[in-house]
N, C-alpha and C positions, 0 to 999 in steps of 0.2 A: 863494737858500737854499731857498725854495719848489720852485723847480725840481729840487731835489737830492733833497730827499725827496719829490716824485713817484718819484723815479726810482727811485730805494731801494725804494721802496714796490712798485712796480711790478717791479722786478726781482726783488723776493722772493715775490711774487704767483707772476709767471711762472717760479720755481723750484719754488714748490709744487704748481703743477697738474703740472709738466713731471712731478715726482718719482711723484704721487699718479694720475692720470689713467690709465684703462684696468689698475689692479692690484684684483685683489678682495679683498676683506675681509668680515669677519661679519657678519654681516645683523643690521638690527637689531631692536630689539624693538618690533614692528607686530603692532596685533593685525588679524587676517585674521579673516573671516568668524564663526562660532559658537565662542567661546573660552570656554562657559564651562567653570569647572572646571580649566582649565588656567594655569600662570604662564608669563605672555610673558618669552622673554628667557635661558630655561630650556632646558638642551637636553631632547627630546622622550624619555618611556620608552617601552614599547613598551605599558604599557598608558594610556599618556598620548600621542596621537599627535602636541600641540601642533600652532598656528594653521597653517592652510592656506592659502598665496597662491593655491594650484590652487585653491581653492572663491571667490576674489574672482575670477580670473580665468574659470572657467566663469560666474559670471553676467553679465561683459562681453560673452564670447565664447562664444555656449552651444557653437558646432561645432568650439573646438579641440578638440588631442588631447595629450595629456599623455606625454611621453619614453615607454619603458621603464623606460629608464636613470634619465636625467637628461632636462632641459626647458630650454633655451637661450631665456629670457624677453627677447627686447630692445624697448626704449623709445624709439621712433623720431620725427622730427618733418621736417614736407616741406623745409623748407629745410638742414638739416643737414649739413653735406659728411662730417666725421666716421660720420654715421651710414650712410652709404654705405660705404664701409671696413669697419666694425662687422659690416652685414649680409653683408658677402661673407666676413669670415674666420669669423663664426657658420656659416653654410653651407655652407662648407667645411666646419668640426668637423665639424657634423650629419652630411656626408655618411660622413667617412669613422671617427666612431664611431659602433660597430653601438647602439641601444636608445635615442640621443639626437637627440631634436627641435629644430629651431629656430622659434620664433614671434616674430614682429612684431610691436609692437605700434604703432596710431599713437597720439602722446602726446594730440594736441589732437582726436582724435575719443573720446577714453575716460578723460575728467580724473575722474572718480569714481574710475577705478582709478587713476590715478595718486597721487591722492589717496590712499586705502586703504595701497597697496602706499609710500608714503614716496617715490616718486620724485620726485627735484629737478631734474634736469637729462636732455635728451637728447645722446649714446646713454645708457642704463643699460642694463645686464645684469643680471639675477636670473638664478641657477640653482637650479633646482629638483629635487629630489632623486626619487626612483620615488617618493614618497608626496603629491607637491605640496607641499613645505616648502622654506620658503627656506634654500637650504645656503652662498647666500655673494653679491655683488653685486659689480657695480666700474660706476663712472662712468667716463666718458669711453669711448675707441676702446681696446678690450682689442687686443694679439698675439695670432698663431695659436698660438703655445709656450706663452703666460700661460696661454689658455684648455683648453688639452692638460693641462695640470698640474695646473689646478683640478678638470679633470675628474678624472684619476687618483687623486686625494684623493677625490672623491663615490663615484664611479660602481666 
């Protein structure tokens, strides 16, 4: 009987990630760098620019560079096989949308931002919108089509 519901257990696990894994979703409400004055959580007005993951990320990384477009944030760790996958179909976007960058990040050399930024698990993706605002995230190995679409929607 034990045995049974592992398995249940386990098979419904393994249905959820299969279902949930590499699709993005809303970003949540983290607050990023100097917020104040602003409600996390809120979409940004334009005289309210809300929280900036680009401002936690420039102080990890002072020499990135921020999209045009868009910014393809990924959350990498050295063992990873997923995240090998992740980096090549980011890379590809980047290459062949004009104004969007892709950045690497490593999880366990910069756990203060992974901290900051909410990340739970590697890969994660953040996409960052031209202003350094989180416009959407997805765990696990995104598709090349998933990622094309998402953009379409920002950028």
């Amino acid at each position: 009987m034990i045995a049974l519901v592992a398995v249940v257990l386990a098979l419904g696990f393994g249905l959820y990630r299969a279902r949930t894994d590499g699709r993005f979703r809303a970003a949540p409400a983290v607050e990023h760098g100097d917020t104040s004055g602003t409600t996390v959580g809120r979409a940004p007005e334009a005289s309210d620019p809300g929280p900036r993951a680009w401002d936690d990320v420039l102080a990890a990384l002072p020499d990135a560079e921020l999209g045009e477009r868009a910014t393809l944030l990924q959350f990498s760790s050295a063992f990873c096989a997923p995240c090998r996958a992740t980096r090549q179909v980011l890379s590809e976007v980047a290459s062949v949308v004009p104004g969007v960058v892709h950045l690497e990040v490593d999880a366990e050399h910069h756990l203060d931002l992974v901290r900051r930024l909410d990340v739970l698990r590697t890969p994660t993706t953040l996409v960052l919108d031209a202003g350094g605002r989180e416009a959407t995230r997805a765990a696990g190995a995104p598709r090349k089509e998933t990622v094309l679409a998402t953009l379409d929607g920002i950028v």
